[in-house]
Residue, then its C-alpha position, 0 to 999 in steps of 0.5 A: x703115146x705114153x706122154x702128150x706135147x702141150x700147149x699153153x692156154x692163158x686165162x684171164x686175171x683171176x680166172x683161174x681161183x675158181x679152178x684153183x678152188x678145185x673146179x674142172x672146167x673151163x669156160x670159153x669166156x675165161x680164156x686170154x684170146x689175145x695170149x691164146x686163141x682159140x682158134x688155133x687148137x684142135x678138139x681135144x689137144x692137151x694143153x697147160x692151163x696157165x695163170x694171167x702170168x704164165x703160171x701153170x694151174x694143170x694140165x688138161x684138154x681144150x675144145x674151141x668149139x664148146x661152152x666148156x672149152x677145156x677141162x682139167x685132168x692133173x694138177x701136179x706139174x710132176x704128174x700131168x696128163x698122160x697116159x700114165x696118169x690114167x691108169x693111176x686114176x683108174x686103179x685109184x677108182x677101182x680101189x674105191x669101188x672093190x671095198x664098197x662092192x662084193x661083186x663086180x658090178x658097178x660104175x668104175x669111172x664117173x667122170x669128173x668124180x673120178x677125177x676123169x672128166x668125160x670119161x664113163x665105165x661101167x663094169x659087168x663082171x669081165x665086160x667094160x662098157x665105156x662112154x667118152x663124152x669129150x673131144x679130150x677123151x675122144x682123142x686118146x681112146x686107144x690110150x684108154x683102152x688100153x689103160x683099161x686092159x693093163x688094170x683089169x684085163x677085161x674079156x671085152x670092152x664096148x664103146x657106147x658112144x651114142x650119148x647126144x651129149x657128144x654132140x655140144x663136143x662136135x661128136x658123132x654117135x657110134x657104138x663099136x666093140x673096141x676088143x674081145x667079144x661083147x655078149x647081147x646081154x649080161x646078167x647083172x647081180x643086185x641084192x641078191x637077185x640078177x637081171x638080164x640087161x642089154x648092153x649095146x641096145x639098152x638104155x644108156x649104158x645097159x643098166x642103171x648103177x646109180x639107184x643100187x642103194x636107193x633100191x636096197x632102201x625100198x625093201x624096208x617099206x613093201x613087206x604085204x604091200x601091193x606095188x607099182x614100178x612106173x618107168x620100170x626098164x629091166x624090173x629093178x625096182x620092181x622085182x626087188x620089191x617082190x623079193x623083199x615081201x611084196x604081195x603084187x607087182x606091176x611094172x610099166x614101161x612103154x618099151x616092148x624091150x623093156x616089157x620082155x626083160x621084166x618078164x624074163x627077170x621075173x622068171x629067173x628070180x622065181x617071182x612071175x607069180x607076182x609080177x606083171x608086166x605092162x607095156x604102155x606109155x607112163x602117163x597114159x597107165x597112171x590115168x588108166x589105173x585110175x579110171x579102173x579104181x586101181x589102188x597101190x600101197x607103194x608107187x614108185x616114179x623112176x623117170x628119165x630126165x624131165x629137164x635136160x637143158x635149163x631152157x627146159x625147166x619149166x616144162x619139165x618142173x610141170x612134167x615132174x608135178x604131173x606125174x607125182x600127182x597122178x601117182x598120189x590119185x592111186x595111193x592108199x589112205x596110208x602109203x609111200x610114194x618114191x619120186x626120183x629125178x636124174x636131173x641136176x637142173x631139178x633141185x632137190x627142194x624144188x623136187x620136194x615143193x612139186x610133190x607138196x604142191x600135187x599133195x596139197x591138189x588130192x589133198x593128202x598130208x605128206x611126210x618126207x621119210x627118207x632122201x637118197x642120192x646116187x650110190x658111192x660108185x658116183x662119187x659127188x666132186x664137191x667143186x661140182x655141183x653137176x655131179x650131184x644129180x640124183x634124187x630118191x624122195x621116200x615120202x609117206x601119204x595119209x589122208 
């Protein structure tokens, strides 16, 4: 299918400035039912957005069934949604990332900062992991395949379809290989260092691309410094810290997947004699090193998301002052502490005031030195806000 048929889906009067202001979605309480109802399209039909008056404001997909009941993909009614326009927008996104990196490894597609909504790719070398997050893209996976094989002609491509966010789309979970072979795992090459990541068992899609900038960030900070690495997964954080001068590492992770990468990323970067691996639950590690007496120049908190819906944002606003607070209990008289969220239901400001408040609470004076974000291969849409997730506060403890 090289062109799709669309239908029209009408919305109602003045609806349509938030999406001609540049936004993507489409909410279910914006459509005309009684011009266009929804219960008359499929999950992931291609449709033509129109105006209360007919007229056209892009084309897209439509889900009935979700909040986010369409998306946009193009707007130029010479240039619609197809199939073709995918591999525009890929070669677009791939331009992008071939002048910000040296090698190939990175995220390729992010979603509706590619201009792609629902659609993730990230790229190992010649191995393509790909999450389809909507029914829309869902529905024209083969397309995407192929699209993907036409502009970078990969040895293997692996759909990590085993995102719970699927399921708002009426989804099932898979993990399937859609072409060539894919290995166990793959060796990820980050400021000089590599990493052996699993692809179709690890986290999300294997490796996290997103902290590669905030990572180069910390080297600055651990030269002769004792370091912890707390939610560390593979030893990203922690092995560039070793590498960067740091006299210890410890790493904790309650994985014992994770406790086996950081060993083997250890030793092939030639720095087991100054990484240790803890394998033990976060919270439960932070209040043992205490009780030990254990002090760290440089602690580093790399959590998975505490807020994952907006009903959860006070219990994970708590989660978020606990953890920096058991953290700021192990810092030296002089330290830096490195409190990161990947939450976009958590503000950057409200990030902040936790880490003042659990300051206050040890009584510790705290000096913000440095605020990082996702790196630029997770373009931010500016009609988004959800896009920009990230946040990496480098702030300095003194008594």
């Amino acid at each position: 299918m090289s062109e799709y048929d669309f239908a029209p889906l009408r919305l109602k009067k003045n609806e349509d400035k938030r999406l001609r202001a540049g936004h993507l979605w489409v909410f279910s309480n914006e459509i005309d039912t009684k011009a266009t109802p929804l219960t008359t399209f499929e999950p992931g039909q291609p449709v033509v957005v129109e105006d209360l008056h007919g007229k056209p404001v892009g084309t897209g997909y439509v889900n009935p069934h979700s909040l986010i009941c369409a998306r946009l993909v193009g707007r130029d009614k010479r240039y619609p949604f197809s199939s073709s326009l995918l591999v525009h927008r890929l070669k677009v996104a791939l331009s992008l990332r071939e002048k910000l990196f040296d090698k190939p490894f990175y995220r390729w597609v992010f979603g509706e900062g590619d201009g792609l909504p629902g659609l993730v790719v990230d790229r190992y070398d010649d191995v393509l992991v790909v999450q389809l997050t909507t029914a829309g893209m869902e529905v024209i996976k083969q397309d995407i395949i192929a699209a993907l094989q036409k502009v970078a002609a990969p040895a293997a491509i692996l759909l990590r379809n085993d995102s719970s966010v699927r399921k708002l789309e009426g989804l099932e979970l898979y993990t399937e290989t859609a072409f060539g072979e894919v290995p166990e795992y793959v060796d990820v090459i980050e400021h000089g260092l590599n990493f052996r990541v699993p692809l179709a068992t690890g986290q999300k899609t294997g490796w996290f691309y997103d902290q590669h900038d905030n990572r180069a960030s910390l080297r600055r900070f651990v030269e002769g410094k004792r370091v912890l690495d707390v939610f560390s997964y593979a030893g990203a954080w922690g092995l560039q810290a070793a590498a960067a001068g740091a006299t210890e590492v410890i790493c904790v992770d309650e994985s014992e997947r994770a406790h086996g990468l950081i060993q083997h990323n250890a030793s092939q970067n030639g720095l087991v004699d100054k990484v240790q691996a803890v394998q033990q639950e976060a919270f439960v590690a932070l209040k043992a090193l205490q009780e030990k007496g254990e002090r760290f120049d440089v602690i580093v908190l790399d959590p998975p998301a505490f807020i994952k819906r907006k009903k959860d944002f006070k219990q994970g606003t708590q989660a978020y002052r606990r953890i920096n607070e058991l953290a700021m209990r192990l810092l030296e008289k002089d330290a830096v502490l490195v409190s990161c969220s990947c939450s976009h239901h958590m503000p950057q400001q409200e990030l902040m005031r936790q880490m003042q408040q659990a300051a206050r609470h040890v009584d510790r004076f705290m000096q913000i030195l440095l605020v990082g974000g996702q790196a630029p291969d997770h373009p931010v849409h500016p009609a988004i806000p959800e896009t920009a997730y990230l946040k990496a506060i480098f702030a300095r403890l003194t008594h």
